[in-house]
C-alpha positions in Angstrom: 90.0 15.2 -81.7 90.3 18.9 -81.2 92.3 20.7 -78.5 92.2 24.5 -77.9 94.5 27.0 -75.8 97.7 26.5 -73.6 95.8 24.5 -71.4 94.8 22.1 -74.6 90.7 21.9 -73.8 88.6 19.4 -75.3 85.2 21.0 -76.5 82.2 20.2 -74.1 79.8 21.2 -76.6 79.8 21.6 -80.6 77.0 23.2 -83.3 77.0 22.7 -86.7 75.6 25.5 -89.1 76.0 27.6 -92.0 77.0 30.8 -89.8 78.4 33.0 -92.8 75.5 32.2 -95.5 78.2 30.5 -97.8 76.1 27.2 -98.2 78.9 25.4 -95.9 78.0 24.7 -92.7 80.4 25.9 -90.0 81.6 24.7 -86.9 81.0 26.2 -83.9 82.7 24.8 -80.5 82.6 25.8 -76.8 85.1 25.1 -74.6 85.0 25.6 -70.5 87.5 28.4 -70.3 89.1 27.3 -66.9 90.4 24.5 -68.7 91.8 26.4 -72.0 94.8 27.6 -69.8 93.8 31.0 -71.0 94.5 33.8 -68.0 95.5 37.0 -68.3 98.6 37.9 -69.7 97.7 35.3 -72.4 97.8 36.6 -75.9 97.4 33.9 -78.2 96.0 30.6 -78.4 96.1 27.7 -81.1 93.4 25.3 -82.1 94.5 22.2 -83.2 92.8 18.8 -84.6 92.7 16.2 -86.7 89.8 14.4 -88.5 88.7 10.7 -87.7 88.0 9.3 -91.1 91.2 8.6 -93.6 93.0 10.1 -95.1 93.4 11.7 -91.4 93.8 15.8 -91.6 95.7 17.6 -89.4 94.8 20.7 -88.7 96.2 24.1 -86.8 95.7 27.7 -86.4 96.9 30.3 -83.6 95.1 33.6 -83.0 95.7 37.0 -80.9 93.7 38.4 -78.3 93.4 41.0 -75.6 92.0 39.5 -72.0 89.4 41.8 -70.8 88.6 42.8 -67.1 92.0 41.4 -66.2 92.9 42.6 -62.1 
């Protein structure tokens, strides 16, 4: 399961690929932004998830950003 933002979105769509020619592939998820709780005046948002298989993983991390074309 993996949540993003303050609003904590599920993806709605996911692709799998080796973006930064490391021989790994890499994950790349979407997320429908109204329901990332991500609005301006926002300024960071964490991604958080854990892995289905056992041992389970947790993972986390939190990034800054700048909301353009904010009113």
């Amino acid at each position: 399961a993996v949540r993003f933002g303050p609003g904590e979105a599920s993806p709605i769509n996911f692709k799998g690929q080796d973006y930064n020619n490391d021989g790994y592939s890499d994950l790349n998820l979407l997320f429908n932004l109204s329901e990332t709780g991500i609005i301006c005046g926002v300024t960071e948002a964490t991604l958080t998830g854990r892995t289905s298989t056992v041992p389970v993983v947790y993972i986390q991390g939190t990034d800054s950003f700048t909301v353009e074309k904010c009113p």
